[in-house]
LUMTITOR-887839 format. One record per residue (C-alpha): x, y, z; residue in three letters; residue number from 1. Coordinates in Angstrom, 2 decimals. Example, Ala and Ser with C-alpha at 12.3 -4.5 7.8 and 13.67 -1.06 7.14 Angstrom:
<nodes>
12.30/-4.50/7.80/ALA/1
13.67/-1.06/7.14/SER/2
</nodes>
This chain:
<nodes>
0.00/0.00/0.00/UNK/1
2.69/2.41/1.02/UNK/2
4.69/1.31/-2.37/UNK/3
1.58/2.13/-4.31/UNK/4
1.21/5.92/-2.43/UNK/5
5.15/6.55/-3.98/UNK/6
4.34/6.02/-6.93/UNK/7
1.21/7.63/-7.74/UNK/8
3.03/10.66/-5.74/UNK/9
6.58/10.00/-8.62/UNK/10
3.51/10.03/-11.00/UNK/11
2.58/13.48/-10.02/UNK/12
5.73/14.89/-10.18/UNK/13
6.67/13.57/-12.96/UNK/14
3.50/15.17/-14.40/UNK/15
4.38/18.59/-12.96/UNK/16
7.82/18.29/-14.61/UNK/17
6.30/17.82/-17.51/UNK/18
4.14/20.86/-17.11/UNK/19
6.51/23.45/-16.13/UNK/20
8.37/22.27/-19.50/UNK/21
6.00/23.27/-21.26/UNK/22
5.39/26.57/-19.86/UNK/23
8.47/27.48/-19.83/UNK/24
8.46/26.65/-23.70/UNK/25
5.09/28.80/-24.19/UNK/26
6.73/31.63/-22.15/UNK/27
9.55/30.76/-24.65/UNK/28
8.06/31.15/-27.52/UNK/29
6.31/34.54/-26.51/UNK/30
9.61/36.16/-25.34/UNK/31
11.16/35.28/-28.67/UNK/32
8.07/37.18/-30.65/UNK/33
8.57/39.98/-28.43/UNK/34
11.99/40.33/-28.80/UNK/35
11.81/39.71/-32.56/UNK/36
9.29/42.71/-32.22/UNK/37
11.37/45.06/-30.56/UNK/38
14.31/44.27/-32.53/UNK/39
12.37/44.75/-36.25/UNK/40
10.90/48.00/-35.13/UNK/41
14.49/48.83/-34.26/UNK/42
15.62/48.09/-37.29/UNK/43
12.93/50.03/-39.31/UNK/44
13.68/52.93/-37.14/UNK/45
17.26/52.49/-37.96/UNK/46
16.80/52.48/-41.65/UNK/47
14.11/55.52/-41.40/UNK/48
16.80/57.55/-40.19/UNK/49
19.53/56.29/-42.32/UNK/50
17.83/56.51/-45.65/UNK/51
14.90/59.53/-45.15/UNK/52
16.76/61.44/-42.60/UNK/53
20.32/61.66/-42.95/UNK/54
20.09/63.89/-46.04/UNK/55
17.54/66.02/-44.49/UNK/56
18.16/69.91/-44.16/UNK/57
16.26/71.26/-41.98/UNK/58
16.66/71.49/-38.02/UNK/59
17.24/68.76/-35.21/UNK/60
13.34/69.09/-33.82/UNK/61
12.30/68.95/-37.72/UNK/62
14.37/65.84/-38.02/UNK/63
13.27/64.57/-34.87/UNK/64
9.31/65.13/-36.09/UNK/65
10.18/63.82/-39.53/UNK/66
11.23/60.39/-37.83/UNK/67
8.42/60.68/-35.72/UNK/68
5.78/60.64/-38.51/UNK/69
7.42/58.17/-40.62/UNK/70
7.57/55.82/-38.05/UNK/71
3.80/56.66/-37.13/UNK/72
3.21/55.86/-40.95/UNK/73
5.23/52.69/-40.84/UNK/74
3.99/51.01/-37.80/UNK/75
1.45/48.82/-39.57/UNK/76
4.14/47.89/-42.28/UNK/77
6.65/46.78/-40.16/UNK/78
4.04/45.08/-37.84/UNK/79
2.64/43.07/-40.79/UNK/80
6.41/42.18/-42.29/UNK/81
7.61/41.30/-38.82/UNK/82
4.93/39.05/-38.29/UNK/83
5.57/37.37/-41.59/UNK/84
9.54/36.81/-41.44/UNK/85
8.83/35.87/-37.83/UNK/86
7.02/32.51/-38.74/UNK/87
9.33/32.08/-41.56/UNK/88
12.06/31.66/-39.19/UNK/89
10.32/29.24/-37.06/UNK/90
9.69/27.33/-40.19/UNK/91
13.25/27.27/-41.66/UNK/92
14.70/26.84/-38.27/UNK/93
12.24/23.47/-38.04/UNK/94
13.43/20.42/-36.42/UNK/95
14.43/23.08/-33.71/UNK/96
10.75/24.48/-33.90/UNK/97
7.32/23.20/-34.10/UNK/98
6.18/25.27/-36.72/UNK/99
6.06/23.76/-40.28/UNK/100
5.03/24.71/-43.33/UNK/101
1.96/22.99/-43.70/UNK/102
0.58/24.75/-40.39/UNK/103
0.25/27.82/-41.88/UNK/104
-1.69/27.18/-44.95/UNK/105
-4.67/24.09/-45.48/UNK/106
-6.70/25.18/-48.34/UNK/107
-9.39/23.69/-47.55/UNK/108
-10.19/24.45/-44.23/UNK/109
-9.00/28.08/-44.91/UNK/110
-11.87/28.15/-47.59/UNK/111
-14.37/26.70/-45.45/UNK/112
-13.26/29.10/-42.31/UNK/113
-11.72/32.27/-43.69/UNK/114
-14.43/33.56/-45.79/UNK/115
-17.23/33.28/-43.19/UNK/116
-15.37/34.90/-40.76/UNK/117
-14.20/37.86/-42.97/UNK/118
-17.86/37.95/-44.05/UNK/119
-18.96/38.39/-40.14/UNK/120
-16.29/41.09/-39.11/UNK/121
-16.94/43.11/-42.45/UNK/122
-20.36/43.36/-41.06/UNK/123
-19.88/43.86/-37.86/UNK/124
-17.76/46.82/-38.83/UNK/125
-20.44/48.25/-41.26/UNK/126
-22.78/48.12/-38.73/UNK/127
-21.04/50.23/-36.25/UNK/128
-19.66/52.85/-38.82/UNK/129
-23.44/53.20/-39.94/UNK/130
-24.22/53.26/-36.46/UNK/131
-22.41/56.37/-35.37/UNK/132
-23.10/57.80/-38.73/UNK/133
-27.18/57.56/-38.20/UNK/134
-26.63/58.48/-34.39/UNK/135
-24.47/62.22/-36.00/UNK/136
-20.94/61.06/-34.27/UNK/137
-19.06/60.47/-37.67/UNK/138
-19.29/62.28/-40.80/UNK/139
-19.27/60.99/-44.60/UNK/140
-16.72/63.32/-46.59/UNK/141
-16.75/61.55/-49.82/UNK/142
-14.27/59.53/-51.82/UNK/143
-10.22/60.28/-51.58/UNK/144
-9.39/59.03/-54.82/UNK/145
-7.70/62.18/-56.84/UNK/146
-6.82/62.14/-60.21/UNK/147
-3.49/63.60/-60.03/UNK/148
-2.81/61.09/-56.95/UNK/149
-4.49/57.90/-58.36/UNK/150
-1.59/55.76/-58.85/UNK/151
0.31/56.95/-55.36/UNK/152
-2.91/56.13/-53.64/UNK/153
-3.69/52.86/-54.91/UNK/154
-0.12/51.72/-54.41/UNK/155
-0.30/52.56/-50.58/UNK/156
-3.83/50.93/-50.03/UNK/157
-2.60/47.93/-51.82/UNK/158
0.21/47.53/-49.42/UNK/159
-1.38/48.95/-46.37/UNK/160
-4.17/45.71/-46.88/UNK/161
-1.56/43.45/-47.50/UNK/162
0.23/44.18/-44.49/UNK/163
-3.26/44.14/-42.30/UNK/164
-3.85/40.76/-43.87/UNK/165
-0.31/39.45/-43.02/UNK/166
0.25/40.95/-39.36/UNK/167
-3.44/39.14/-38.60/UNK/168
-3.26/36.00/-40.48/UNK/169
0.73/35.61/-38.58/UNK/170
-0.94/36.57/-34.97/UNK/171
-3.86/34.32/-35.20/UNK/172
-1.38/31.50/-35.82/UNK/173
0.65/32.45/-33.18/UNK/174
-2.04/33.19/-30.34/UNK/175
-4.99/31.04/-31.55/UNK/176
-2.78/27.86/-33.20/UNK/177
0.05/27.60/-31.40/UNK/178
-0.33/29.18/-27.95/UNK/179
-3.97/28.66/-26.82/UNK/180
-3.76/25.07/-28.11/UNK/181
-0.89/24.86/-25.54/UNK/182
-2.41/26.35/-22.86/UNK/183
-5.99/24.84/-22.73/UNK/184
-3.79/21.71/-22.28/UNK/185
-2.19/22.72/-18.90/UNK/186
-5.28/24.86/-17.65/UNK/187
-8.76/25.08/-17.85/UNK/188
-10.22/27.05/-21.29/UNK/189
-11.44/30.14/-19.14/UNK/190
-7.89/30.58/-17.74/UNK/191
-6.38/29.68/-20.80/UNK/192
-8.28/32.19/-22.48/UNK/193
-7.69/34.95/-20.58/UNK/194
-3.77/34.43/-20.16/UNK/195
-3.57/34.18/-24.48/UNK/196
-5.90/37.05/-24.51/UNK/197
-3.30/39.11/-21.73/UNK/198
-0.36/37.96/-24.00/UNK/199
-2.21/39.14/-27.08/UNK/200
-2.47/43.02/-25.96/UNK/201
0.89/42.98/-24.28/UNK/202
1.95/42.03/-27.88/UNK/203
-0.06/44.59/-29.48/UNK/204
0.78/47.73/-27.17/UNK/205
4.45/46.63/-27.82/UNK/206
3.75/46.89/-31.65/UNK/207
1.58/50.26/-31.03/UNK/208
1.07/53.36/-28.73/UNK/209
-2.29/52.34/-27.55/UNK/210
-4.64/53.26/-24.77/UNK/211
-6.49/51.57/-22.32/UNK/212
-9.88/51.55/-23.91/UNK/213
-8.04/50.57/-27.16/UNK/214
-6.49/47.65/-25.21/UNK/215
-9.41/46.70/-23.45/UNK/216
-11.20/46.53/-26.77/UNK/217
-8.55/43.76/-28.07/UNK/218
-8.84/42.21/-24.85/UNK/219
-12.52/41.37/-25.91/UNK/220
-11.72/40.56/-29.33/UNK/221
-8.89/37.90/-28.73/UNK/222
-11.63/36.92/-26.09/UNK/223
-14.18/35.93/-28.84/UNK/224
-12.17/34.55/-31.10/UNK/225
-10.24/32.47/-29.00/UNK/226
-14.22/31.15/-27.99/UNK/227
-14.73/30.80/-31.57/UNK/228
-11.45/28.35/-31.66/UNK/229
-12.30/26.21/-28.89/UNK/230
-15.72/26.01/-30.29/UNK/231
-13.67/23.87/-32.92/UNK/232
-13.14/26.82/-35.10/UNK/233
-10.11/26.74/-36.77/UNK/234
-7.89/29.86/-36.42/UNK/235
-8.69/30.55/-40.27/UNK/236
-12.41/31.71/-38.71/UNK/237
-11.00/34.36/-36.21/UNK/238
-8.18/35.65/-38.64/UNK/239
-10.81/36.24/-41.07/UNK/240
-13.28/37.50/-38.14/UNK/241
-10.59/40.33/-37.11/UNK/242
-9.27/40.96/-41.29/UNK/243
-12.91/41.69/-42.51/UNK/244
-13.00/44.04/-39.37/UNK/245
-9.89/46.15/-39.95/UNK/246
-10.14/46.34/-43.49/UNK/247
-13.57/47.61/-43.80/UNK/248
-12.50/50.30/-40.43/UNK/249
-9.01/51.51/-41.94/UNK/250
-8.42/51.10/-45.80/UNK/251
-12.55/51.45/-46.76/UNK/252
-13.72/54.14/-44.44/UNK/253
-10.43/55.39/-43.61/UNK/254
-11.04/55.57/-39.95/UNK/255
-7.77/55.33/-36.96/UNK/256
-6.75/51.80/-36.54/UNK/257
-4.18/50.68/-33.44/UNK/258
-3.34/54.71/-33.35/UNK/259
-2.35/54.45/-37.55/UNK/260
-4.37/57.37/-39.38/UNK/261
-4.81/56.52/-43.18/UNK/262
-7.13/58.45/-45.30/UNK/263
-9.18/55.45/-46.90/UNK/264
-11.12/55.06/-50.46/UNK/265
-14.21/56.40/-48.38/UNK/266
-14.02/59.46/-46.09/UNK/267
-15.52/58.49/-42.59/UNK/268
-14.12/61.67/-39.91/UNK/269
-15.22/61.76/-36.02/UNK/270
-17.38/64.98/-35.56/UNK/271
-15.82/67.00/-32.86/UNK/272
-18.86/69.35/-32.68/UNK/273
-18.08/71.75/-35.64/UNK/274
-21.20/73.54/-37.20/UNK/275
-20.81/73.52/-40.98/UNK/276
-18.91/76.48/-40.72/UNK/277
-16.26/74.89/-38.89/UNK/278
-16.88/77.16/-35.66/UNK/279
-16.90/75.18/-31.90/UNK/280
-20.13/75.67/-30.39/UNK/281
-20.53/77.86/-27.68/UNK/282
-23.03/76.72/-25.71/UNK/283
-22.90/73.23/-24.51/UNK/284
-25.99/72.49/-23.39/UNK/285
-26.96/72.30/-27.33/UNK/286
-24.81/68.74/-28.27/UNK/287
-23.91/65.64/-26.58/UNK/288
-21.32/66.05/-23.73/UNK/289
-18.55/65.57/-25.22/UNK/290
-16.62/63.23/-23.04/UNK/291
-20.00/60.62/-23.18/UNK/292
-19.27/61.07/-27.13/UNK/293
-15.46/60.59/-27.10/UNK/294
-16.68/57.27/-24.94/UNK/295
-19.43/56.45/-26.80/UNK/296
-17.90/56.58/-30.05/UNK/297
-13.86/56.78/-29.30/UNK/298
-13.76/59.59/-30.96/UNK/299
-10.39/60.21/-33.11/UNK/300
-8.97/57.24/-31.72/UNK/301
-11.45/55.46/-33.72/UNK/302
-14.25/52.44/-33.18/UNK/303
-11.89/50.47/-31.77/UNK/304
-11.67/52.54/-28.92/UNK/305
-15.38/52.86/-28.37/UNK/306
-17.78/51.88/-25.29/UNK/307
-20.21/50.76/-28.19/UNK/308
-18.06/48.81/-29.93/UNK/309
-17.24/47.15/-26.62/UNK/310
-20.38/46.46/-26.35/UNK/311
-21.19/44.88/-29.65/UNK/312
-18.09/42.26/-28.66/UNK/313
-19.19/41.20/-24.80/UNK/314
-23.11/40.27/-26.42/UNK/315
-21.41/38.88/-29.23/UNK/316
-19.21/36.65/-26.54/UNK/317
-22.24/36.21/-23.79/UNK/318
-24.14/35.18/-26.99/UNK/319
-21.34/32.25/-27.90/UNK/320
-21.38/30.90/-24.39/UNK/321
-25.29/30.94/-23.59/UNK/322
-25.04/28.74/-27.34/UNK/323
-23.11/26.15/-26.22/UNK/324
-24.65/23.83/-24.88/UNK/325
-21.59/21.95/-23.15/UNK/326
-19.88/24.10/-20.21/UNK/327
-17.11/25.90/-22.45/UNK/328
-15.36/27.61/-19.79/UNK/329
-15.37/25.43/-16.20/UNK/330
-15.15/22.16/-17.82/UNK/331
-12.78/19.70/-15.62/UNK/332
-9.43/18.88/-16.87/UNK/333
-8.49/15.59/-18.25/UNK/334
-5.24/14.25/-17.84/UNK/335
</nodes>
């Protein structure tokens, strides 16, 4: 009897072992994308001010705002590449990794995934830009295209969609694939959630200057797609989800995404209370209080900084777990 109590207890910690291995390789793994982060925005800042700003003339505080802006303009670009020569490493540097090739792309399964949940974050985002519009918080300015600009303008929306499409097709592998599939192994989904959901902002305020509504926003996202995975999603569904989202926000209506301004193929503009003459109004009892409409709406930070928008995601995710029929969340670990 005594002989039997050892070794259920060498079982245990044996199991443990095992455990903190594999934590430690999770916590691994998410250092490593960090660091490659930090180290690629480095480098694009280095480059910035090698090739834009060396040969500049003016002042040091014009040179100093010059690198400023072109970094601001940049940050999606070098999020999206970064992203993309991120996994490529893991996958060339395979033994040594577990990332290969054929874990990235499975046609069909990224057919039967991607689409519908590009389709469902295109609408979501059409439905919140109408939303404000209807309610008088954002304003339709018309189309950017100019003639004399055409081919300039084109060129950076191709690019700038690329690079959305990359930098969220690259996370979702990395947080939804890789990392929560670890996790929910060691935890229970709830907890697993929320720590890939923590990692996910942590990543994304390290890619961006972003604020706490902003954050809290992704919070919910990676939230509801990570539901969406363990529903048996594939990752395909939520990096469509969050693509049709972004793209429809930033490149169509041309509104601020992650603290990037971009003037998109449509005009949508926060109204800060101008009159159509462009004077402030006087007397404030005649609008909505401002600071409810900067938290209402998010004002110039854009949707994603929005109480509304937050909204829209925590019925979305109380919706998903009131649907499923099995306990999502709570259920007891197997080992």
């Amino acid at each position: 009897m005594f002989s039997v109590l050892i070794e259920k207890k060498y079982d245990q910690f044996e199991l443990s072992s095992l455990d903190l291995k594999k934590i430690v390789k999770i916590l691994t793994f998410w250092l490593a994308l960090e660091g490659w982060t930090l180290l690629f925005q480095g480098l694009g800042l280095a480059l910035i001010t090698y090739f834009f700003v060396g040969t500049h003339p003016a002042g040091e505080q014009s040179k100093l705002q010059l690198i400023s802006d072109l970094l601001k303009a940049s940050e999606l670009t070098l999020a999206g590449l970064g992203m993309v020569l991120f996994l490529l490493l893991n996958v060339f540097l395979y033994p040594l990794t577990t990332i290969q090739k054929k874990d990235l792309v499975e046609s069909k399964t990224f057919e039967a995934a991607f689409i519908p949940g590009f389709r469902r974050g295109a609408v979501l985002a059409l439905g919140i830009t109408l939303a404000f519009i209807l309610s008088g918080y954002y304003r339709y300015l018309g189309v950017y295209f100019q003639i004399s600009e055409l081919l300039e303008t084109v060129v950076d929306l191709f690019f700038r969609t690329i690079f959305i499409v990359l930098m969220v097709y690259c996370e979702e592998f990395i947080f939804r694939r890789k990392l929560l599939t670890e996790l929910k192994k060691l935890t229970s989904p709830f907890f697993a959630i929320v720590i890939v959901s923590a990692l996910y902002c942590i990543h994304k305020n390290i890619q961006f200057e972003l604020g706490w509504m902003h954050t809290l926003t992704l919070f919910l996202l990676s939230f509801l797609v990570s539901l969406y995975h363990l529903q048996g999603r594939p990752f395909f569904f939520g990096a469509g989800y969050i693509t049709g989202l972004f793209l429809v926000l930033h490149p169509l209506f041309g509104l601020p995404l992650l603290g990037c301004d971009f003037s998109g193929v449509i005009l949508m503009k926060y109204d800060s209370g101008l009159t159509d003459n462009g004077a402030i109004l006087q007397n404030f009892t005649q609008q909505t209080d401002s600071r409810t409409s900067l938290f209402i709406t998010g004002g110039i930070g854009g949707p994603l900084s929005s109480f509304a928008f937050q909204t829209v995601l925590t019925v979305q995710t109380l919706f998903v777990l009131l649907s499923k029929k099995k306990k999502l969340l709570f259920k007891s670990l197997s080992r």
